[in-house]
RONUDO-831540 format. One record per atom (N, C-alpha, C, O, CB): x, y, z. Coordinates in steps of 0.001 Angstrom, whole numbers, plus 500000, padded with zeros to 6 digits. Glycine has a CB too. Example, Ala and Ser with C-alpha at 12.3 -4.5 7.8 and 13.67 -1.06 7.14 Angstrom:
<rs>
513190494310507800512300495500507800513200496700507800514236496681508465511308495527509046512850497750507080513670498940507140512900500030507870513409501138508039514084499402505725
</rs>
This chain:
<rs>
133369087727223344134162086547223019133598085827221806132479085911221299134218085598224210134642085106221472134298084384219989133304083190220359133571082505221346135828083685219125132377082970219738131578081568219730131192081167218340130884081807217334130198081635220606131345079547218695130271078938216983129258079193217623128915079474218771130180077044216185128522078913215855127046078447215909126285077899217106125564078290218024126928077472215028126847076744216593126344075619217785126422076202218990125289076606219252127210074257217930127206076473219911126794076914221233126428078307221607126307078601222797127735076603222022126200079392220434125475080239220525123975079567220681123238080154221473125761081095219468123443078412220019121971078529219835121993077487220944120894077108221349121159078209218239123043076993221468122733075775222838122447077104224412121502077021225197124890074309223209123386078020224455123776078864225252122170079787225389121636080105226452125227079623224631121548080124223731120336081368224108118891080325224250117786080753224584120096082856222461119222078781223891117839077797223808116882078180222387115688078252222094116736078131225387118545078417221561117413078667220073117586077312219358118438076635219933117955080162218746117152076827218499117033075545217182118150076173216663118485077358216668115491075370215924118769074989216128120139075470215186119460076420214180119686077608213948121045074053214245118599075597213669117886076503212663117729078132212850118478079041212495116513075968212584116781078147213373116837079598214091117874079954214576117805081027213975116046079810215102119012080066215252120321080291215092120863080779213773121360081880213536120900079198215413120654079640212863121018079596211249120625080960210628121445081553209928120139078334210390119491081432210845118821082264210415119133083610210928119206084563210152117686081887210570119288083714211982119808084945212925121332085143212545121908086203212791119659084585214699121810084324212079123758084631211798123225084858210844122706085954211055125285083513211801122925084484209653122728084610208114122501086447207861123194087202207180121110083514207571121045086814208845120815088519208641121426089104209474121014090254209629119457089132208760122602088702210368123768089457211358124773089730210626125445090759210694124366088660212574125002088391209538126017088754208696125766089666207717126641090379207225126490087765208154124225089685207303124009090561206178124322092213206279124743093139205586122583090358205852123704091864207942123795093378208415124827093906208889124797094968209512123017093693209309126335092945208560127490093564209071127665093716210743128376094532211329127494094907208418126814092698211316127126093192212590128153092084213302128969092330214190125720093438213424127898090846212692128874089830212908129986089422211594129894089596210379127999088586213315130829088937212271131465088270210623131649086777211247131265086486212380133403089107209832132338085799210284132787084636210533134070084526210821134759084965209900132528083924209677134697084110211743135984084114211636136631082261211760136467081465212684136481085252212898137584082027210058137907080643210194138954080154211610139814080845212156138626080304208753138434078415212026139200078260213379141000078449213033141104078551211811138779076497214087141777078490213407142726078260212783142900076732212852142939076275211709143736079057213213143005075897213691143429074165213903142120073611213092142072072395213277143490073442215920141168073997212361140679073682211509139667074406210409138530074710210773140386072923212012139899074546209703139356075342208857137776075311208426137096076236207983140117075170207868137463074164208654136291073830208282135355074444209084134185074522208711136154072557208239135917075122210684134843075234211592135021076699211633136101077253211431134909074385213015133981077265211887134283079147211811133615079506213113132564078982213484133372080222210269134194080312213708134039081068215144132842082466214904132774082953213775135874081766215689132244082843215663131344084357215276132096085240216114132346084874217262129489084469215730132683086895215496132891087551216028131914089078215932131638089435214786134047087390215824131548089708216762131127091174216359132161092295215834133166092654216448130513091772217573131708092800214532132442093669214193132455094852214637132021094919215787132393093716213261132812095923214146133160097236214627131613097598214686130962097676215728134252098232213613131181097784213534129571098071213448128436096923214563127259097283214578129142097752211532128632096201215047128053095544216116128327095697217287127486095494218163128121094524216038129651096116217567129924096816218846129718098492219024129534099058220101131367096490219127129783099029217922128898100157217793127426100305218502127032100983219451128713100243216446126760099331217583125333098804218222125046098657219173124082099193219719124915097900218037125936097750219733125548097639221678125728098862222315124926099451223040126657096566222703126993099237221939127053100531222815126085101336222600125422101555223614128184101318222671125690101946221528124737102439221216123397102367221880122698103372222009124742102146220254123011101099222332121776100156222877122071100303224566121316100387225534121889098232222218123000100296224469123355100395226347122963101832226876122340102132227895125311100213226808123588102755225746123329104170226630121294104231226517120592104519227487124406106004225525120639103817224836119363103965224897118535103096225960117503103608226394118964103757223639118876101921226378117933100978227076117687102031228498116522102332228761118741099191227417118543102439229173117665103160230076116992104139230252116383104355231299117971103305230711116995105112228957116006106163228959114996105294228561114449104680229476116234107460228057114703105137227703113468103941227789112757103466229033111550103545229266113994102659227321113745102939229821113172102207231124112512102768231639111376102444231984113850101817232056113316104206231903112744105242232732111261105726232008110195105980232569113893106527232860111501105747230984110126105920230273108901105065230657107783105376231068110323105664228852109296104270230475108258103002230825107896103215231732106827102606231722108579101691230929107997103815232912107706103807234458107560105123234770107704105595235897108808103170235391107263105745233742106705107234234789105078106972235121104374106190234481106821109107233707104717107628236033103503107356236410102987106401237446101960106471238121103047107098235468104200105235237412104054104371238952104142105001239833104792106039239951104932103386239360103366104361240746104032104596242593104909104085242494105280103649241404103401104025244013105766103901243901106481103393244486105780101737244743106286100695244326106779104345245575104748101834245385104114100670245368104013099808244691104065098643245083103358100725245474103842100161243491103406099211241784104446098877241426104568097765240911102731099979240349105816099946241618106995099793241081107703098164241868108275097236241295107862101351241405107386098328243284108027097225244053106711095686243850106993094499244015108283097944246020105780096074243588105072095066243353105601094497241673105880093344241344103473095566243583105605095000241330105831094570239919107309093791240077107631092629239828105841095985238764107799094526240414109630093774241299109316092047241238109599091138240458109921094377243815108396092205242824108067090787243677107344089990242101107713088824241963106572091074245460106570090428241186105804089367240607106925089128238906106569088583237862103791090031240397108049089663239179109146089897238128110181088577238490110703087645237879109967091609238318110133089133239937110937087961240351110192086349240601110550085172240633111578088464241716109672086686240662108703085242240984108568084272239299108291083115238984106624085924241644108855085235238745108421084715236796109705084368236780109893083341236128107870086070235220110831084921237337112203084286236954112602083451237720113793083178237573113236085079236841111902082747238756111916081798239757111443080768238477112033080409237458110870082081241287110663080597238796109977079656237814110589079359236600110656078246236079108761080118237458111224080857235996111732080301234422113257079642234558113782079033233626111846081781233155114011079889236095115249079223236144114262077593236968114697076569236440116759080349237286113741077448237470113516076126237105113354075156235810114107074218235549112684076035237595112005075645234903112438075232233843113482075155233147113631074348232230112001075510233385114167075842233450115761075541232940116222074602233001116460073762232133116706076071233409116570074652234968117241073178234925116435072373234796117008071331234478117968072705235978114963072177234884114614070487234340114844070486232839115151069359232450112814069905234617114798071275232002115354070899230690116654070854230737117163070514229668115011071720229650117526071119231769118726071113231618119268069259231860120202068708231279119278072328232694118336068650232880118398067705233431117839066241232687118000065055232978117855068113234507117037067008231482116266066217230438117771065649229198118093064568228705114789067548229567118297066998229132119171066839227856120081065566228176120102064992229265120152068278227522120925065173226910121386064011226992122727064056226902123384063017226959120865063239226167
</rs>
């Protein structure tokens, strides 16, 4: 789906800036374009182009040979321990969330 700027970098918890910077070499690299709003021109939407949806797909079939890579050599044991202390880090990081969520104004 189409998004601005702005709530791309509200949505991933980047600085506009950094946002700024990440569209700037997305666009360079053809993977996004700008697309103007129509009810106002001034504001431009981000879409992925053909070559960026290329990319993902591309990235979807590689991310799990990888994974699997990453994990040869575990037990079973390490594999489910690593689970429990995976989940426990994302316990914690959706808290910080919402108290920064609860901070904002």
């Amino acid at each position: 789906p189409e998004a601005n700027q702005k709530e791309l970098a509200r949505k991933m918890r980047f600085t506009e800036g950094a946002m700024s910077c990440a569209v700037k070499r997305l666009l360079k690299l053809d993977m996004i374009e700008q697309i103007p709003l129509e009810s106002d021109m001034r504001y431009n939407r981000l879409a992925l182009t053909k070559r960026g949806k290329t990319m993902i797909d591309d990235y979807k079939d590689y991310l799990p040979k990888i994974c699997k890579s990453m994990f040869i050599g575990f037990e079973c044991e390490e594999l489910m321990k690593l689970h429990d202390l995976l989940l426990k880090i994302n316990i914690n990081l959706d808290k910080m969330n919402n108290q920064n969520d609860s901070q904002d104004p």
